[in-house]
N, C-alpha and C positions, 0 to 999 in steps of 0.2 A: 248492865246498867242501862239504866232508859235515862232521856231528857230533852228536855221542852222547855223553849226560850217564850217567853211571854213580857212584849215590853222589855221592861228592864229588869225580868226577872227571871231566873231559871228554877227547875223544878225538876229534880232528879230524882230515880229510883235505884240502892242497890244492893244487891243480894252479897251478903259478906263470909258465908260460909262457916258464920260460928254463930254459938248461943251465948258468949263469952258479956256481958251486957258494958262493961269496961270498954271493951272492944269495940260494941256496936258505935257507943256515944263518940270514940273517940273518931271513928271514920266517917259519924256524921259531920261532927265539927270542920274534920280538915275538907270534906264532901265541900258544904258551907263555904270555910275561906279560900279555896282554889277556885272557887265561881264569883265571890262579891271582886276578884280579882277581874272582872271581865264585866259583872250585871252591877244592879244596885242594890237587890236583893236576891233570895236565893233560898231553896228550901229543900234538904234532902229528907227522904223517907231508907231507913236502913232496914232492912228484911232478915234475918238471920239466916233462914234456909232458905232455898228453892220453892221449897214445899210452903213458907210462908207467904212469900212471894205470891206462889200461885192462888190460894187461898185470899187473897184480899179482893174486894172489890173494884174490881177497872172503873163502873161507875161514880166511884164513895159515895153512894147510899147506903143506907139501913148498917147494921154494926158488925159486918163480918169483916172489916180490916184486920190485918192484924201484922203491927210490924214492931220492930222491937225500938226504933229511934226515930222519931219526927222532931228535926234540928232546921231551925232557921230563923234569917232576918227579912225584914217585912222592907216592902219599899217606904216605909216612912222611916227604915234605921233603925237604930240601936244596936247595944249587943245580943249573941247569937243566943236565941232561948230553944232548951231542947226537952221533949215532953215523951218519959217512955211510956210506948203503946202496947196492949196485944188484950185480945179475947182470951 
């Protein structure tokens, strides 16, 4: 797991060891509320393998990301919105 406090918000990365997609969302979400417990926003990226992980762009340019759960709340709030990703 990586993570990076900005402001009032945190931005984490983590590799979950499954392709299970149930799974990914589910450990994005509690990713998300175990952080808005500390930030005001919060935004996990869930990776399924290693190999995804390593695969994505450390920049985020151009379109070689590729994670299975981008889950989060923004610093203006609401609830947690989560969008599956992968190439």
């Amino acid at each position: 797991m990586t993570k990076q406090a900005k402001g009032g918000q945190t931005n984490a990365e983590i590799v979950a060891g499954t392709n299970d997609l149930l799974i990914l969302e589910r450990i994005g979400r509690e990713c998300v509320a175990a952080f808005l417990r500390e930030r005001k926003a919060a935004f996990c990226k869930v990776f399924g393998t290693q190999a995804d992980y390593q695969a994505r762009d450390p920049r985020q340019t151009g379109n070689s990301v590729c994670w299975a759960w981008l889950i989060g709340v923004p610093l203006s709030g609401g609830p947690a919105a989560g969008l599956a990703l992968c190439d």
